[in-house]
VOBA-1610 file (N, C-alpha, C; in pm, whole numbers, padded with zeros to 5 digits, always signed):
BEGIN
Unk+00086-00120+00000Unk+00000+00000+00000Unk+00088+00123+00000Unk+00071+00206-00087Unk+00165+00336-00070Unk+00141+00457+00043Unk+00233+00476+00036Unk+00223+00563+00231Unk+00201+00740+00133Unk+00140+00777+00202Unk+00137+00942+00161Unk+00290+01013+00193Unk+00294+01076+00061Unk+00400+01141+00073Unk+00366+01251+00193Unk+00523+01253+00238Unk+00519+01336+00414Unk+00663+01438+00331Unk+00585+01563+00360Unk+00682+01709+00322Unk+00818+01662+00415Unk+00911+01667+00348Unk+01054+01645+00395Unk+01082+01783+00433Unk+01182+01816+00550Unk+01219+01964+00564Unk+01332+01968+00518Unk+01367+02095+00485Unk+01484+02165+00398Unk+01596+02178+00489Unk+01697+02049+00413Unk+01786+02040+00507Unk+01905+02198+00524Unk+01973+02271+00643Unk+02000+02402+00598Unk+02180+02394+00523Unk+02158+02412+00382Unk+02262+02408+00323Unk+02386+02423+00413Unk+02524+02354+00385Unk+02607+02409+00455Unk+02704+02546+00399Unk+02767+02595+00456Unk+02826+02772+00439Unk+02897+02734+00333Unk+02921+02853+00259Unk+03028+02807+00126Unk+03109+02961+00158Unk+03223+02935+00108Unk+03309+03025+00127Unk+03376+03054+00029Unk+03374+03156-00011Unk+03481+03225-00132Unk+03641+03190-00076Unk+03711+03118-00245Unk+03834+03041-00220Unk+03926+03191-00213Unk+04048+03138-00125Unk+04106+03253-00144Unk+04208+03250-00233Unk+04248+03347-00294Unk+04345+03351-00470Unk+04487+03289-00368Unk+04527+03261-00269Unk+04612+03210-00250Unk+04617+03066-00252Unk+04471+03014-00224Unk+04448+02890-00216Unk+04394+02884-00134Unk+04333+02707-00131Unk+04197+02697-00047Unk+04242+02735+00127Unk+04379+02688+00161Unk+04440+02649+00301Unk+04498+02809+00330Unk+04468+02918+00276Unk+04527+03023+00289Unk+04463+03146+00368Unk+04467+03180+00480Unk+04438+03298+00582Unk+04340+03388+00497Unk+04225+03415+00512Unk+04194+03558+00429Unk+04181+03697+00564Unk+04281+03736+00574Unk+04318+03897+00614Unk+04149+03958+00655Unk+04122+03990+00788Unk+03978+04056+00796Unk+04036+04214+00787Unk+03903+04295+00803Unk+03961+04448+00828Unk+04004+04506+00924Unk+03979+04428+01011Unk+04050+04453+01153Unk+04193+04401+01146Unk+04250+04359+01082Unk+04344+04280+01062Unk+04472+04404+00998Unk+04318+04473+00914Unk+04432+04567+00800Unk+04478+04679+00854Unk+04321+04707+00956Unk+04324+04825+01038Unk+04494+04850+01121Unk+04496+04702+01167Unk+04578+04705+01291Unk+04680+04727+01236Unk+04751+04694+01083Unk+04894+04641+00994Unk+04908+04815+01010Unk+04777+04894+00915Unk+04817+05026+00886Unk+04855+05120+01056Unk+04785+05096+01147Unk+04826+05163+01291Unk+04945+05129+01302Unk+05030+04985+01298Unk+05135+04978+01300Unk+05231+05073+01244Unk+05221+05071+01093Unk+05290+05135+01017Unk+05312+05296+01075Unk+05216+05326+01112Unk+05171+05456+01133Unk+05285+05518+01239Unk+05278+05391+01352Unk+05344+05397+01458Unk+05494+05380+01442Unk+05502+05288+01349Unk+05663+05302+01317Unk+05730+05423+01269Unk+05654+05508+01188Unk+05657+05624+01143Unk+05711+05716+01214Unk+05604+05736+01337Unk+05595+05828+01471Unk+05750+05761+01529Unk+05725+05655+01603Unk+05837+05649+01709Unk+05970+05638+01660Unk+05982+05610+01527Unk+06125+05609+01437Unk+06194+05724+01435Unk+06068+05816+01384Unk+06082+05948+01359Unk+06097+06045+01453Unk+06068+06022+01515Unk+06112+06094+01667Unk+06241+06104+01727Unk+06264+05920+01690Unk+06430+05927+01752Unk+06548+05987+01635Unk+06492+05982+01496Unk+06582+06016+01462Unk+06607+06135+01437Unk+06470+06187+01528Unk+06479+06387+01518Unk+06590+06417+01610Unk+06564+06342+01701Unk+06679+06417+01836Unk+06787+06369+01789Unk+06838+06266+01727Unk+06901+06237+01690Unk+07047+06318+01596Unk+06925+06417+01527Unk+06942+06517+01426Unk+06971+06658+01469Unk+06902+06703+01564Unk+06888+06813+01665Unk+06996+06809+01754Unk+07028+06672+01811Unk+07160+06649+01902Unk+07258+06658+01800Unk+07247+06723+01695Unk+07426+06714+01630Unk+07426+06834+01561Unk+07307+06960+01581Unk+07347+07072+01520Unk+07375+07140+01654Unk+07442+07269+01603Unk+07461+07376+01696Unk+07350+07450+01787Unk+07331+07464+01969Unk+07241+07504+01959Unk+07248+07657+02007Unk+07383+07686+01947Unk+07451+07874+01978Unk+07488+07861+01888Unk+07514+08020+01803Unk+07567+08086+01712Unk+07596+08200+01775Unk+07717+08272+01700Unk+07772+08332+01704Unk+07842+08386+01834Unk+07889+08290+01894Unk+07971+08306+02006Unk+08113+08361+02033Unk+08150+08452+02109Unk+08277+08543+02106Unk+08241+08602+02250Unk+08402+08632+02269Unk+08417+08673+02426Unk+08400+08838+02410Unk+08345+08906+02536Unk+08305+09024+02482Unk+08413+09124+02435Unk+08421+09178+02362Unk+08514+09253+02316Unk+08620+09204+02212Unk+08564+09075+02123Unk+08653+09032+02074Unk+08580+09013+01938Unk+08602+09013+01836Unk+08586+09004+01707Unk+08558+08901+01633Unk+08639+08760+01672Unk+08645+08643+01658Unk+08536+08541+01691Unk+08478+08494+01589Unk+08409+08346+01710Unk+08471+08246+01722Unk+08382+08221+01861Unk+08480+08060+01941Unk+08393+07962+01874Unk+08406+07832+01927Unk+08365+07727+01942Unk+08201+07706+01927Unk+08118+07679+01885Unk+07963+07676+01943Unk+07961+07546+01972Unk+07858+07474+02053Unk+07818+07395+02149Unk+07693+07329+02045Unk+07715+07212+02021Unk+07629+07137+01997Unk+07470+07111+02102Unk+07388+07003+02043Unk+07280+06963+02164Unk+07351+06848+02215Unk+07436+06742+02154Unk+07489+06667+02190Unk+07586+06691+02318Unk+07674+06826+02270Unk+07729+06869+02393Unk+07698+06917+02510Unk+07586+07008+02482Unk+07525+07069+02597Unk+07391+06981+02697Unk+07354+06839+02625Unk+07290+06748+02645Unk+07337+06597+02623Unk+07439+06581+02686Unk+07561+06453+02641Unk+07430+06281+02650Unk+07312+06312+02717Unk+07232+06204+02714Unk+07153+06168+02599Unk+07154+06291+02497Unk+07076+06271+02395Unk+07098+06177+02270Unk+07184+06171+02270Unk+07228+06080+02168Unk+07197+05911+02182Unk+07286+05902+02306Unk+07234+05727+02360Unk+07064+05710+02364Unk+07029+05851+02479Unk+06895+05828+02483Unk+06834+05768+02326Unk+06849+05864+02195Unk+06782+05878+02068Unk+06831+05681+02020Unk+06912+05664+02051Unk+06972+05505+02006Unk+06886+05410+02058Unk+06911+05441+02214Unk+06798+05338+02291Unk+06631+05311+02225Unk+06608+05468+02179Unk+06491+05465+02139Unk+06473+05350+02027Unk+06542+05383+01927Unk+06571+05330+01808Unk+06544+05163+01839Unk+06596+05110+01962Unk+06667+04961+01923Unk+06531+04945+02062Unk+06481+05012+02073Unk+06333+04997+02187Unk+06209+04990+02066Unk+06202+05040+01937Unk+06142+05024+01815Unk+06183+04910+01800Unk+06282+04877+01737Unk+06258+04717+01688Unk+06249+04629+01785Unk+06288+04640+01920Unk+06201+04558+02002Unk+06090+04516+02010Unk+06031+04650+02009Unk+05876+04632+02035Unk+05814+04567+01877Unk+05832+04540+01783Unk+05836+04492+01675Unk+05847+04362+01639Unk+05968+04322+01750Unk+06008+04155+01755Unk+05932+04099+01903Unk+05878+04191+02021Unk+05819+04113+02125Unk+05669+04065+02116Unk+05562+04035+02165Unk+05466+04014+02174Unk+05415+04025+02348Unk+05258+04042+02377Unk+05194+04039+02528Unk+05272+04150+02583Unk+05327+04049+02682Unk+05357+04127+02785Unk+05482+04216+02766Unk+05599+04145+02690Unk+05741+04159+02614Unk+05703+04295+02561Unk+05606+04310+02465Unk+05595+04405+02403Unk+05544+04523+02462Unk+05446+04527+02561Unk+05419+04623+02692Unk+05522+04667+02725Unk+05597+04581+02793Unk+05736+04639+02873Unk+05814+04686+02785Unk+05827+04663+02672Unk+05935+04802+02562Unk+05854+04898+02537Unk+05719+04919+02545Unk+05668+04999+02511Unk+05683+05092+02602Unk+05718+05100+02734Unk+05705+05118+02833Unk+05832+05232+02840Unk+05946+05100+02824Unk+06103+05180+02822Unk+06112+05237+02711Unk+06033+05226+02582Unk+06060+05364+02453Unk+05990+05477+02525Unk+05870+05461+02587Unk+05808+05634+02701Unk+05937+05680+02763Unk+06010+05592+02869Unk+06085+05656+02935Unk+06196+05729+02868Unk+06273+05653+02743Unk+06328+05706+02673Unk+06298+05837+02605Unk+06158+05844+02571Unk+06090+06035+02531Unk+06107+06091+02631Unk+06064+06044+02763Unk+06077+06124+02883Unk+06195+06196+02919Unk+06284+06095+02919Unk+06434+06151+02956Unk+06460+06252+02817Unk+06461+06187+02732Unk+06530+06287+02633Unk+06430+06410+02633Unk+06285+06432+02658Unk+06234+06596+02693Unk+06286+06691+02851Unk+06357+06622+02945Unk+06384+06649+03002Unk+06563+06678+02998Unk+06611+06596+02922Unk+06755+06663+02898Unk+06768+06798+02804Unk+06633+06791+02662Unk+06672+06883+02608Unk+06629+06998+02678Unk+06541+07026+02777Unk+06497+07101+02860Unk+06609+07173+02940Unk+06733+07104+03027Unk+06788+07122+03090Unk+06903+07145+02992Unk+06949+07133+02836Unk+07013+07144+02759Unk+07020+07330+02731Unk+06873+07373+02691Unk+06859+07488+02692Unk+06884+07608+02775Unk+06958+07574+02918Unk+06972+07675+03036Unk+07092+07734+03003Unk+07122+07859+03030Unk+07225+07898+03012Unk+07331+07923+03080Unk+07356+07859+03176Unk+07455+07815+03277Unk+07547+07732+03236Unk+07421+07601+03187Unk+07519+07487+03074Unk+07564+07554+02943Unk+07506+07632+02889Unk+07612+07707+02774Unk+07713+07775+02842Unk+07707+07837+02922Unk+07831+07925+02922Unk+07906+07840+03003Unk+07906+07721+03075Unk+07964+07630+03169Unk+08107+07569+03045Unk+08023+07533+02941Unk+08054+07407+02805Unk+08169+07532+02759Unk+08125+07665+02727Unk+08189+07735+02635Unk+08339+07802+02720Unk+08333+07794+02810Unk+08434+07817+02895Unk+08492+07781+02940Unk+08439+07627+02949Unk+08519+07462+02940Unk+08631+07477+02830Unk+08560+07453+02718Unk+08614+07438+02610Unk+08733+07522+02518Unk+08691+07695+02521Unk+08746+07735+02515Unk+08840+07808+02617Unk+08835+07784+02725Unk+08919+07766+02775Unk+08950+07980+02823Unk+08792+07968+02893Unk+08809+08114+02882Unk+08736+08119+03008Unk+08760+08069+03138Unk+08716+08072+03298Unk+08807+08181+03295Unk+08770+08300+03429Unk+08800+08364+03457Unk+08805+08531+03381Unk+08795+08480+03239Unk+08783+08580+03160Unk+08650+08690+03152Unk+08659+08797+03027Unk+08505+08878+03021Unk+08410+08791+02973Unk+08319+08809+03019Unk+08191+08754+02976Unk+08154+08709+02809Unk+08102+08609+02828Unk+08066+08567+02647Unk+07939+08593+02619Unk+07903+08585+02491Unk+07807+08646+02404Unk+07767+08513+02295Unk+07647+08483+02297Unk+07630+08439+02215Unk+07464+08461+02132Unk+07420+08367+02032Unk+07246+08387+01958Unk+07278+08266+01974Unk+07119+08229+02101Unk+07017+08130+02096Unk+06983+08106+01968Unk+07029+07926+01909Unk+06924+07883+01792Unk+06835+07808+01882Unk+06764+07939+01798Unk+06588+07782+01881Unk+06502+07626+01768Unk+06549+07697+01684Unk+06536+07570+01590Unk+06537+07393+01628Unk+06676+07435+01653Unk+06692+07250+01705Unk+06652+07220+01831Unk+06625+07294+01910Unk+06602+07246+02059Unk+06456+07232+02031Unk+06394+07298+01967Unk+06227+07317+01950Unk+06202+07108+01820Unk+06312+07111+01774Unk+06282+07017+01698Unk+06319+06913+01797Unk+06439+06889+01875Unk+06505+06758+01966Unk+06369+06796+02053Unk+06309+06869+02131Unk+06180+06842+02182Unk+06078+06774+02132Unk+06019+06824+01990Unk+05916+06737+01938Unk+05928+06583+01899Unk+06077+06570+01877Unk+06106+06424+01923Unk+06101+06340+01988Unk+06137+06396+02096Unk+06146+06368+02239Unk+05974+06293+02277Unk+05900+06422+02246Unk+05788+06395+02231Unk+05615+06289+02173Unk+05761+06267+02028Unk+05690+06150+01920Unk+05729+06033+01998Unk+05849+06009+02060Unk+05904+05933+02133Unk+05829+05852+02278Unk+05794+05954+02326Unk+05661+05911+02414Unk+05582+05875+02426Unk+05482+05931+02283Unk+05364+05901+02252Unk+05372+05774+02160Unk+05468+05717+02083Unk+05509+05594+02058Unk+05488+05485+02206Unk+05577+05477+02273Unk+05604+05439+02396Unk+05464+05439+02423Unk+05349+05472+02485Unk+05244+05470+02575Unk+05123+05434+02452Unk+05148+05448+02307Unk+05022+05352+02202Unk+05086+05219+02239Unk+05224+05235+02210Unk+05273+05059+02279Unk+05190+05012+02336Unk+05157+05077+02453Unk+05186+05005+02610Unk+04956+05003+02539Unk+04925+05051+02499Unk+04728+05057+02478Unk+04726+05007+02416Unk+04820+05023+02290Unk+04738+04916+02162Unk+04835+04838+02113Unk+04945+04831+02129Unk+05053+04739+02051Unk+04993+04595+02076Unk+04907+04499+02202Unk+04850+04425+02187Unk+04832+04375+02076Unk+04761+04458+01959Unk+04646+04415+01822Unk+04753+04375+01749Unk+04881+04479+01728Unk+04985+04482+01637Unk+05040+04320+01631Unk+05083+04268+01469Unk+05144+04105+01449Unk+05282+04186+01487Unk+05380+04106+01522Unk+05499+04044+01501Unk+05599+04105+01367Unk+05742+04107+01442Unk+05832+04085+01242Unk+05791+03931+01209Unk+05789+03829+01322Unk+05822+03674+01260Unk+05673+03648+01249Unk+05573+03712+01232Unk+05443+03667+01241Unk+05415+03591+01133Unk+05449+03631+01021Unk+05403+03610+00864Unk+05473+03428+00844Unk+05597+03428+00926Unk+05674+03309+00933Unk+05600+03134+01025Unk+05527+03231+01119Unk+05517+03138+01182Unk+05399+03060+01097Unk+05431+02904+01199Unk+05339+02780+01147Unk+05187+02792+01199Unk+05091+02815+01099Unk+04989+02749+01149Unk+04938+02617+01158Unk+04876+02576+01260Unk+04852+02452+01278Unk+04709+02396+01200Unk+04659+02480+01168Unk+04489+02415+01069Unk+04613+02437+00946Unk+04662+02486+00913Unk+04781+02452+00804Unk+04877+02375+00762Unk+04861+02246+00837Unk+05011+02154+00886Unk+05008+02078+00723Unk+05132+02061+00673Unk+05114+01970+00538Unk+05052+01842+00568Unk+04986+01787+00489Unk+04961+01671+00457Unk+04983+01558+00456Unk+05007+01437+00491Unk+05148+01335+00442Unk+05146+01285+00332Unk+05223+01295+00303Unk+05298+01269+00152Unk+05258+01086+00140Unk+05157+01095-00011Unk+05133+00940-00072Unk+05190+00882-00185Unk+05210+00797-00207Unk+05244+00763-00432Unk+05350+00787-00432Unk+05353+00804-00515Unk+05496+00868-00555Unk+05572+00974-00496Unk+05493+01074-00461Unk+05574+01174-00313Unk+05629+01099-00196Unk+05605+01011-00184Unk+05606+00936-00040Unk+05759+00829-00073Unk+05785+00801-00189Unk+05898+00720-00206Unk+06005+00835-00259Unk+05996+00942-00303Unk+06072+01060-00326Unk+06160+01109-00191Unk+06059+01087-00079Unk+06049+01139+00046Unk+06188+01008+00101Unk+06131+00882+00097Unk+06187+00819+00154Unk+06324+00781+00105Unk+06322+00832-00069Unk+06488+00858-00072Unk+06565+00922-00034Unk+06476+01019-00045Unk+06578+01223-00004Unk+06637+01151+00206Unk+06561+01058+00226Unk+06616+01053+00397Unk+06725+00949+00404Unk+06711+00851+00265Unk+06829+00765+00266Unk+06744+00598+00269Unk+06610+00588+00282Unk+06545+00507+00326Unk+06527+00406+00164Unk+06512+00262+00188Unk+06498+00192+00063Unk+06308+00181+00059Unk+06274+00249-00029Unk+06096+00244-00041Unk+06092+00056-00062Unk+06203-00011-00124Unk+06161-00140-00169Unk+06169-00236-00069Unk+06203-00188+00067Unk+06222-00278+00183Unk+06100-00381+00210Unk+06095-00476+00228Unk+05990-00466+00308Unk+05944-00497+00456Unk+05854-00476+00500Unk+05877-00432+00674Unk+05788-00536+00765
//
């Protein structure tokens, strides 16, 4: 006797997914993903650029036209490097506190983020104490070798101290996105590492006796 047909329910298709042009086993990149690559970049920008301002600022002059009074001649002028002997290492540290934070991850990467701040810190506070003029005329009387003598004369450049500051500055604010968002940021070795839903395959057929020559092994053994 035939049974009445009974409405079957619609079984719910399963998900299909657009292949990715790298291949089926290949990561597809979300936008949060891209978001985070370009903040990176952004940041490398900033905290690079910062150190290699002071960097830049610590090696020009930050006096012109210096001469003892009554004298015709100019002496010596005083670098930021000289009149701020921390700026330089500080600007290095920074530098090699960037690619740290680049190669650490978690917590690793917090804590450089941490010591590239302190590194802005110190270096806004040396070029700060760079600018007094006690330490110029201290350096210039050092150097040239003019203690005891008339008084010296020199023109404040404000240029570089105003620039080794804003460094100082990019330097910081590098340092403390570290320490908030460097979290999101991948890795230099990120792109390298193994994923595990990615692991090869094992090798069958003819790959598999290729395999077992390349190790020295006789495929014709038998076991």
């Amino acid at each position: 006797m035939p049974t009445p047909d009974h409405p079957t329910p619609d079984r719910p298709s399963a998900p299909t997914s657009s292949p990715s042009p790298e291949g089926p086993g290949a990561p597809v990149e979300s936008p949060a993903g891209d978001g985070a690559g370009r903040e990176r970049w952004v940041w490398l920008a900033v905290a690079a650029g910062g150190c290699l301002l002071v960097l830049l600022a610590a090696s020009r002059p930050w006096a012109a036209g210096v001469r003892e009074a009554g004298a015709a001649a100019e002496l010596v002028a005083p670098t930021g490097g000289d009149l701020g002997p921390a700026l330089t290492p500080l600007a290095l540290a920074g530098l090699a506190g960037v690619v740290a934070v680049l190669a650490t991850k978690g917590a690793g990467r917090r804590l450089m983020g941490a010591l590239l701040a302190l590194c802005g810190l110190a270096a806004g506070a040396a070029t700060w104490a760079a600018t007094g003029a006690d330490g110029v005329v201290d350096w210039l009387r050092q150097r040239n070798v003019l203690a005891g003598t008339a008084g010296l004369t020199w023109d404040d450049v404000v240029v570089w101290p105003a620039l080794c500051g804003l460094g100082a500055a990019l330097v910081l604010a590098g340092g403390l996105a570290v320490v908030v968002r460097g979290g999101r940021w991948a890795g230099m070795s990120a792109r390298y590492e193994r994923d595990p839903a990615r692991a090869p395959r094992a090798a069958d057929g003819d790959r598999a006796l290729w395999d077992a020559l390349d190790r020295g092994d006789d495929p014709t053994e038998s076991r």
